[in-house]
C-alpha positions in Angstrom: 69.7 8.2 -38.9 68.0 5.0 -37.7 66.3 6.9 -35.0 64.8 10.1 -36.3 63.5 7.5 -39.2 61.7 5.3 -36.1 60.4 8.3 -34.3 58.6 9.7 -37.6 57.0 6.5 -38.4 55.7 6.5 -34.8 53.8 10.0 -35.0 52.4 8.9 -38.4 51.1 5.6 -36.8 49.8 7.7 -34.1 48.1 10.3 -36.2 46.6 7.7 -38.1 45.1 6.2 -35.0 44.1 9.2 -33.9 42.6 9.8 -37.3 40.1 6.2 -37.6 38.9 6.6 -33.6 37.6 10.0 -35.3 35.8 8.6 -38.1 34.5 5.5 -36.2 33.4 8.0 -33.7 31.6 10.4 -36.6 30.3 7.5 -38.1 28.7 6.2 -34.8 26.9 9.6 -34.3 25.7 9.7 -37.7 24.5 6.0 -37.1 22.7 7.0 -34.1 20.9 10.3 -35.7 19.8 7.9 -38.4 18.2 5.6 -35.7 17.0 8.8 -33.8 15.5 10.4 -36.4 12.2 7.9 -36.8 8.9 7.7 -36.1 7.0 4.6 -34.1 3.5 4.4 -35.2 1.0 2.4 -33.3 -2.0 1.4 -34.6 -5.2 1.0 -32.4 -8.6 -0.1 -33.8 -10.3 -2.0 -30.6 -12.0 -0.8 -27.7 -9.9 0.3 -24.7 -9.5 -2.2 -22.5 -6.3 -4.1 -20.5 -5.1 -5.2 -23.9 -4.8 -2.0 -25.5 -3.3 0.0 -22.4 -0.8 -2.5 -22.4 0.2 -2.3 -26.3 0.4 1.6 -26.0 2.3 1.8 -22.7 4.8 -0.5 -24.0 4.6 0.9 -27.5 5.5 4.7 -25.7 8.1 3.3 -24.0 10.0 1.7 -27.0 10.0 5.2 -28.2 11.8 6.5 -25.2 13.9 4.2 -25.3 14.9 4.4 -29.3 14.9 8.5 -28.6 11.9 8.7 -31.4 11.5 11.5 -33.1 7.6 11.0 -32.1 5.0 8.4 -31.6 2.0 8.5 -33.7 -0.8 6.9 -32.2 -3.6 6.1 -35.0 -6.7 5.9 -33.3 -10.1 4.1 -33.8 -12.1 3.7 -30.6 -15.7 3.4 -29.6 -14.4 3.8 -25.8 -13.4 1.4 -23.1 -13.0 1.3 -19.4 -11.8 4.1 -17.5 -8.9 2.2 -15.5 -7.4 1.5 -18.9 -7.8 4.8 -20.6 -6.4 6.8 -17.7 -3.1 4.6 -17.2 -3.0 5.1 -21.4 -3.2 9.0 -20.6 -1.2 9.0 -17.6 2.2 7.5 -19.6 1.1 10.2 -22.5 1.5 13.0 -20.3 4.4 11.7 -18.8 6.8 10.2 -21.5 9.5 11.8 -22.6 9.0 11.2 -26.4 5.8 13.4 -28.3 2.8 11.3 -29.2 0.3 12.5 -31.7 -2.7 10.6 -31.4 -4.4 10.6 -35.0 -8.1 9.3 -35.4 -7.7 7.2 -38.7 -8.4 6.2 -41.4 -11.1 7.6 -42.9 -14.5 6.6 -41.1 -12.8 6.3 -37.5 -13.4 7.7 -34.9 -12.5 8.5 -30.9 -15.6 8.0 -29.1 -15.7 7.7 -24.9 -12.3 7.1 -24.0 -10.9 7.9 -27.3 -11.7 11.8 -27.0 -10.2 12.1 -23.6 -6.8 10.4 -25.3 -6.8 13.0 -28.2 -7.0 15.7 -26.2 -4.3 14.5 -23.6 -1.7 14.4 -26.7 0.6 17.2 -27.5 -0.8 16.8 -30.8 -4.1 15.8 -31.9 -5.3 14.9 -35.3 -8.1 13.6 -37.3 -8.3 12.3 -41.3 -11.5 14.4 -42.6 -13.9 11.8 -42.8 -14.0 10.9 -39.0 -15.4 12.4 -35.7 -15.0 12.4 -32.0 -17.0 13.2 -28.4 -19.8 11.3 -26.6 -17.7 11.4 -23.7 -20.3 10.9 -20.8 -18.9 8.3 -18.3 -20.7 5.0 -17.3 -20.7 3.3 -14.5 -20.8 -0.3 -14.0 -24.3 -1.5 -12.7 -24.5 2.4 -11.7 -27.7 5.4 -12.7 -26.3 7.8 -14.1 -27.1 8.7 -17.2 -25.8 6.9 -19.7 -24.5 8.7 -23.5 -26.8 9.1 -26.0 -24.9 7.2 -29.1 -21.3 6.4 -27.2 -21.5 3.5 -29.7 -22.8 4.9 -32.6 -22.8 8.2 -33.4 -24.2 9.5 -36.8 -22.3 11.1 -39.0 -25.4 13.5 -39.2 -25.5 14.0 -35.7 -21.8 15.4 -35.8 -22.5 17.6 -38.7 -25.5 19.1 -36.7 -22.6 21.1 -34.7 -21.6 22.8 -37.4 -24.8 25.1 -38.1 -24.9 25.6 -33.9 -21.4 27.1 -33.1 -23.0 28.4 -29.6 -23.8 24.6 -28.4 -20.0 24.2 -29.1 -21.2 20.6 -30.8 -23.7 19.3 -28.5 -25.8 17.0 -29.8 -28.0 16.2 -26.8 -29.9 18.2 -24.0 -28.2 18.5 -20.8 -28.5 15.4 -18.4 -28.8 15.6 -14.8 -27.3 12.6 -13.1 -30.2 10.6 -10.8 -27.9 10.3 -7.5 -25.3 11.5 -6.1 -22.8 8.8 -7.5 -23.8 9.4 -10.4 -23.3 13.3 -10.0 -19.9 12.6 -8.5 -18.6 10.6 -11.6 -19.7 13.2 -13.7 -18.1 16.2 -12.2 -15.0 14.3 -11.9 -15.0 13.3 -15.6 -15.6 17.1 -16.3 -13.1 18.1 -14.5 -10.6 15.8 -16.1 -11.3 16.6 -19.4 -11.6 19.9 -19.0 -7.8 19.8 -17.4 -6.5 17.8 -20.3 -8.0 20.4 -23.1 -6.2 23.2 -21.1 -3.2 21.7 -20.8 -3.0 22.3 -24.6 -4.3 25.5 -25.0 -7.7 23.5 -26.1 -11.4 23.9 -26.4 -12.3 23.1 -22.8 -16.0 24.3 -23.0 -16.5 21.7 -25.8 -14.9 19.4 -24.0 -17.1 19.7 -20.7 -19.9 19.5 -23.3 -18.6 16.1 -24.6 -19.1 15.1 -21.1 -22.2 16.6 -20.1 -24.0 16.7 -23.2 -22.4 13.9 -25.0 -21.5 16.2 -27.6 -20.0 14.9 -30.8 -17.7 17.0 -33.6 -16.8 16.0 -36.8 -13.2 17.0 -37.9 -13.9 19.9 -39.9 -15.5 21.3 -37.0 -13.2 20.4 -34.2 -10.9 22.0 -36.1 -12.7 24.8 -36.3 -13.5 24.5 -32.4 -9.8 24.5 -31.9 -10.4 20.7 -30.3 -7.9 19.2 -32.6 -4.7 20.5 -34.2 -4.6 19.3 -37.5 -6.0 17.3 -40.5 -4.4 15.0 -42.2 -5.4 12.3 -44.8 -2.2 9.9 -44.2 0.5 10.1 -41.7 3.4 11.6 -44.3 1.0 14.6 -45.2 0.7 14.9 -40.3 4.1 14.6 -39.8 4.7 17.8 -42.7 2.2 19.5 -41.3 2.9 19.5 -37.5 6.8 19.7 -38.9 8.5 22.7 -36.3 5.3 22.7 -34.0 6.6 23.3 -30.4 4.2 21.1 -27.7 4.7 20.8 -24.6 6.2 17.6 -22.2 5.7 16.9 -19.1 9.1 18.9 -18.5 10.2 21.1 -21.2 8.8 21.9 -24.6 10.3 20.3 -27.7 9.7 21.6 -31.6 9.0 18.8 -33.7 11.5 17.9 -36.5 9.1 15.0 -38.5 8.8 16.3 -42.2 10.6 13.2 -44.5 11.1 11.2 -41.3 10.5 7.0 -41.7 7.7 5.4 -40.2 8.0 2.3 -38.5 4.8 0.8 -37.4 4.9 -1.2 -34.4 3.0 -4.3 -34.7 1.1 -6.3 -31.6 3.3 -9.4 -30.1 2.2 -12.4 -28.5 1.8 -10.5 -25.3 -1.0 -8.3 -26.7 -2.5 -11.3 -28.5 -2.8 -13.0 -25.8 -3.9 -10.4 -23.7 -7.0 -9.7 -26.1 -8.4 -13.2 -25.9 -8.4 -13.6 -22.2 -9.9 -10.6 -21.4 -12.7 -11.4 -24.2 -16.2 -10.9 -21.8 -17.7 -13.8 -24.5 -14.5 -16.4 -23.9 -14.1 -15.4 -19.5 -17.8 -16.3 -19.5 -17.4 -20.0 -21.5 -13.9 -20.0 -19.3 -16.2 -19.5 -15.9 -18.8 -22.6 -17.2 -16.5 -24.6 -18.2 -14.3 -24.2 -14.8 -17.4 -24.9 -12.5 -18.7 -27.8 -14.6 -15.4 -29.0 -14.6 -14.9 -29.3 -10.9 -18.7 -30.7 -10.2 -17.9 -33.5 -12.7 -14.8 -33.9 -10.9 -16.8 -34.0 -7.9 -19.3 -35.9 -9.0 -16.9 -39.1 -10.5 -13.8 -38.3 -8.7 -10.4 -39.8 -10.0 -11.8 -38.9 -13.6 -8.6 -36.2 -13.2 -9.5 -34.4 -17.0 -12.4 -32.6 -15.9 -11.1 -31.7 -12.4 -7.7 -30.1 -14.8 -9.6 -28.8 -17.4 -12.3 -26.8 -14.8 -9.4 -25.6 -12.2 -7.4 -24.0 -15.2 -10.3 -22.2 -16.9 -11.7 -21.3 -13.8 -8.4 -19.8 -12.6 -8.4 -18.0 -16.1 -11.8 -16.6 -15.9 -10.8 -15.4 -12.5 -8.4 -13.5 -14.0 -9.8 -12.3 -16.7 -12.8 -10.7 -14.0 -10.4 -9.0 -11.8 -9.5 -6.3 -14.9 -13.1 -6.5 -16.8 -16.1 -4.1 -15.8 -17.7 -6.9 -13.7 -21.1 -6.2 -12.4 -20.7 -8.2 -8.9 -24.6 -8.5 -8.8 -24.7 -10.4 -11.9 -21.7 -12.5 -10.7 -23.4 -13.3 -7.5 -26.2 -14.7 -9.5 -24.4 -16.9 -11.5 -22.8 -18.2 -8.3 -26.2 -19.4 -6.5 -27.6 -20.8 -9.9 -24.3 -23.0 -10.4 -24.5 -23.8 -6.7 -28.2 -24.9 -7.2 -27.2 -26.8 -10.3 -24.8 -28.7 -8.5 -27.4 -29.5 -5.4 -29.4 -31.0 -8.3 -26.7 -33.3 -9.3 -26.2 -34.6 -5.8 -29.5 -34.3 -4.3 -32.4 -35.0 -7.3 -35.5 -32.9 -6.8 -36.9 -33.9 -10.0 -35.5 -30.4 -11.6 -36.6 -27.9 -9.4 -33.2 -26.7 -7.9 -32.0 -27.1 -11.1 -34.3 -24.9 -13.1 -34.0 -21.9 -10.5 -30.6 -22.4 -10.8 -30.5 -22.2 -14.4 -32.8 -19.0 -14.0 -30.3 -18.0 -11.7 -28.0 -18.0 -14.3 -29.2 -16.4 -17.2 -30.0 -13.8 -15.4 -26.7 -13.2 -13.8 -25.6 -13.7 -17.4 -27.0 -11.3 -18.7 -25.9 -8.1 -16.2 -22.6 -10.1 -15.5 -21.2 -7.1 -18.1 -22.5 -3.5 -18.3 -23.2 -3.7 -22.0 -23.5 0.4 -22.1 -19.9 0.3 -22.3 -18.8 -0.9 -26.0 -16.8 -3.9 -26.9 -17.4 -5.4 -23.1 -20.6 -7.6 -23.5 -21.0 -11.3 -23.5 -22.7 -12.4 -26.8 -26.2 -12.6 -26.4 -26.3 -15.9 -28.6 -24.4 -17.5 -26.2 -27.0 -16.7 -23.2 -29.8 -17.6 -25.2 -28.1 -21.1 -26.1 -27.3 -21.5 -22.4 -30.9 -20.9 -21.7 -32.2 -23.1 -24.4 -29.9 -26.3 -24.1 -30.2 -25.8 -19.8 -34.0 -25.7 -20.3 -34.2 -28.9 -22.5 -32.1 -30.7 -20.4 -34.1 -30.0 -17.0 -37.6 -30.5 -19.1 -36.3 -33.5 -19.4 -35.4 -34.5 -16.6 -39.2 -33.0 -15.0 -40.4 -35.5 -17.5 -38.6 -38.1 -16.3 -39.7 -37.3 -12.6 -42.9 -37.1 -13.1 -43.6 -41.0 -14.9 -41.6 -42.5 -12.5 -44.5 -41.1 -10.1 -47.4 -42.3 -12.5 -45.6 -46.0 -11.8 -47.3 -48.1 -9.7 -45.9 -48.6 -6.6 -43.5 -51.5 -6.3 -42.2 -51.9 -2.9 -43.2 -54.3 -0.3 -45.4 -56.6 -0.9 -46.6 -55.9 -4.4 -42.6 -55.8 -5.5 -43.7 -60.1 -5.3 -46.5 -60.4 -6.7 -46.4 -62.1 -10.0 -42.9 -62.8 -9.7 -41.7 -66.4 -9.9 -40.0 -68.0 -7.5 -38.2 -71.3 -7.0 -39.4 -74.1 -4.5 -35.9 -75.2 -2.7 -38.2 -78.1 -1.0 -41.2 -80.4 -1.3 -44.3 -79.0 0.5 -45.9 -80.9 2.8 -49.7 -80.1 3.4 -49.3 -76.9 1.0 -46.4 -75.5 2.9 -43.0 -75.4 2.3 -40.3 -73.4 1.3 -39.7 -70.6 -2.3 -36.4 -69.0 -3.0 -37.0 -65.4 -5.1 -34.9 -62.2 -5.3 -32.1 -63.6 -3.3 -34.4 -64.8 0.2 -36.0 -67.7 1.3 -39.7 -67.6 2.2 -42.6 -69.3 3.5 -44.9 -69.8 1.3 -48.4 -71.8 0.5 -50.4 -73.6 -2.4 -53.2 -75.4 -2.7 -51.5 -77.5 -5.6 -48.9 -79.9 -4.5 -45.3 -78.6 -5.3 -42.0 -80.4 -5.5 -38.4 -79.3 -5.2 -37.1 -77.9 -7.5 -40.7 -76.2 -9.2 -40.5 -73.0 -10.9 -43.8 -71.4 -9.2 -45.7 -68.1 -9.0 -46.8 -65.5 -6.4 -50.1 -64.7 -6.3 -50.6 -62.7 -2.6 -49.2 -63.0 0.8 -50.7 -63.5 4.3 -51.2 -60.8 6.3 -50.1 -63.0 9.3 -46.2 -64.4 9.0 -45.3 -63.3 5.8 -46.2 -66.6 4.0 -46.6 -65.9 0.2 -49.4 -67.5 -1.3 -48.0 -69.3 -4.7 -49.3 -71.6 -7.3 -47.7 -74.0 -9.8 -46.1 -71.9 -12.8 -46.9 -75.0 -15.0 -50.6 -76.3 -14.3 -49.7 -79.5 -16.1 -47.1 -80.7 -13.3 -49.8 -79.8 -10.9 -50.2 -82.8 -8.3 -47.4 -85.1 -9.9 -45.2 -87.1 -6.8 -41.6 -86.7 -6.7 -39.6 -88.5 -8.3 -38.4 -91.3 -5.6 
């Protein structure tokens, strides 16, 4: 009896094993649908630069790995530099999660770099008040033409497309480019657009027109262009309406489950942050003064050690921060032989001059060192102008300077003596003897009789010997005999 009893309790212990791995294993897959089924949203509101491809790279990539539902990308861009925005595409068309790139809030919009990111997403959206295009590109220090209003186009302008359907929203006549380069840039930007709007069943005339033309849309009409998918005020009432949209991956095609999903917004981390303020035109250009003047104070007072520190790690920063900004190497080049001039001054004077070229050197380099047709990378022009200001006062002064030290008289030589008082280190005998002034011992001559010891004053010097000609200092001890 004792066995039968033993075996049961063993296939109920069993069962009931059996039984909790089943739950823990349903309740693990529902725990992991609940962490699927979410949406990442990043926020953009900045030009494109280094800062921003590296927030929405990494930002995509969280996504894939959390299996997101989608990424919404909420977009407000004047434009940015090409390197950037075409890595940003590049991980779009390649991740494995949908992004919906969204041009938000109200008043946003996806200018330059931003329209060729809305049109690479499998979904692209706009809130009503906002518009896109202006997509001409612009070369650093280059002629080609540059877009009429990349920075700031009119809410007028965009609605103008509405009433001309034909121009497919063009807002200015067609440019030629004024070289070659600059007709090699644009054909390739044409052609890249034109690839992206295809690949989603988009507009491509318009969007060869946002190149060419710099043609802008408002979202009314881009959706009427069939530029942009959707409009939606908030991100609940896009993710109902692109709810069971099929769009396409760069290996299969998904349909899109996002109605009542939660939104998790994905907020910038040091990385970003930091990021942002080093590749700031305005703090890499104090970062680039500050490292040079650094090292020439070094230079100039060596073992001082804080300015040589200070100067090597700005200027290794600046350097840094120029190898991923739109440097025009012209401008940079400039800047270089005006701080090399600058530092000649220091070194060797020349009353200003090298100084003052090299301070013209500088603001001009300054002032190309950044091609400030592309928005958001420009060096403050305040900052320039106080450059120019302070460097100018400084040098005035110093020509200033230069130039009454030249009214002086002469005071070398003999006229450095005269009038100076010197000290008799013996008796004279006959009018001669001996005067001790500015460290040497002369020969020297009076007609009044001098003692040791007598303060006395140079009047001339003989041409022949070099024997000062002196007097007594104090007429009253004139002629009085030593004391014996």
């Amino acid at each position: 009896m004792s066995k039968p009893s033993t075996r049961g309790f063993r296939r109920r212990l069993a069962a009931g094993g059996l039984l909790l791995a089943g739950l823990l294993l349903l309740a693990g897959a529902a725990a992991q649908d609940d962490e699927t089924d979410r949406v990442l949203q990043l926020t953009v509101a900045d030009a494109i630069g280094p800062a921003t491809r590296d927030f929405i790279v990494r930002g995509i990539e969280r996504g894939e790995e959390e299996d997101a539902a989608l990424v919404v990308l909420k977009l407000d861009t004047p434009g940015g530099l090409d390197a950037s925005m075409r890595d940003i595409i590049s991980k779009i068309l390649n991740a494995d999660v949908p992004v919906a790139t969204w041009v938000a809030p109200d008043g946003a919009r996806a200018a330059s770099a931003g329209t060729y990111i809305l049109l690479a997403s499998p979904v692209a959206a706009m809130a009503p008040a906002t518009h896109l295009g202006a997509a001409t590109p612009v070369p650093i220090g280059g002629t080609s033409p540059a877009p009429a209003g990349e920075d700031e186009s009119s809410d007028d302008q965009a609605g103008a497309n509405e009433d001309d359907p034909e121009a497919n929203g063009s807002t200015a006549p067609d440019r030629q480019p004024a070289d070659a380069s600059g007709a090699k840039s644009l054909n390739d930007a044409i052609a890249y657009i034109r690839g992206l709007a295809e690949r989603h069943g988009r507009n491509a005339d318009w969007a060869e027109a946002a190149v060419r033309d710099a043609a802008t849309l408002t979202a009314p009409a881009a959706l009427e262009a069939n530029v942009i998918d959707v409009i939606s005020e908030n991100v609940d009432e896009l993710l109902t309406a692109i709810d069971g949209r099929e769009v396409k991956l760069h290996d299969r095609s998904v349909t899109l489950r996002t109605q009542g999903l939660p939104v998790t917004d994905v907020e910038p981390d040091w990385r970003f942050e930091l990021l942002s303020i080093l590749t700031n035109p305005t703090l890499a250009y104090i970062l680039l003064l500050v490292g040079v003047y650094g090292l020439l104070l070094e230079g100039y007072n060596p073992g001082a050690l804080v300015p040589g520190v200070i100067g090597g790690i700005s200027l290794l920063l600046a350097l840094y921060a120029f190898q991923i900004l739109p440097v025009n190497y012209a401008g940079l080049a400039l800047m270089a032989l005006g701080l090399a001039l600058i530092a000649v001054e220091l070194f060797v004077p020349s009353f200003g001059i090298l100084g003052i070229g090299g301070l013209i050197a500088v603001v001009f380099g300054s002032v190309i060192l950044f091609d400030e047709d592309i928005p958001g990378f420009a060096v403050n022009d305040g900052l320039i102008a106080g450059l120019a200001v302070s460097g100018a006062v400084l040098f005035g002064m110093i020509v200033w300077m230069a130039r009454r030290a030249l009214q002086r008289p002469r005071m070398t030589g003999r006229a450095s003596l005269i009038d100076h008082t010197a000290e008799a280190i013996d008796d004279f005998d006959e009018g001669r003897g001996r005067v001790h002034v500015q460290g040497e011992d002369w020969f020297a001559r009076s007609r009044d009789a001098v003692r040791r010891g007598q303060r006395v004053r140079i009047v001339g010097m003989k041409d022949e010997g070099f024997v000062l000609e002196v007097e007594a200092d104090d007429p009253r001890t004139a002629g009085e005999s030593k004391t014996p």
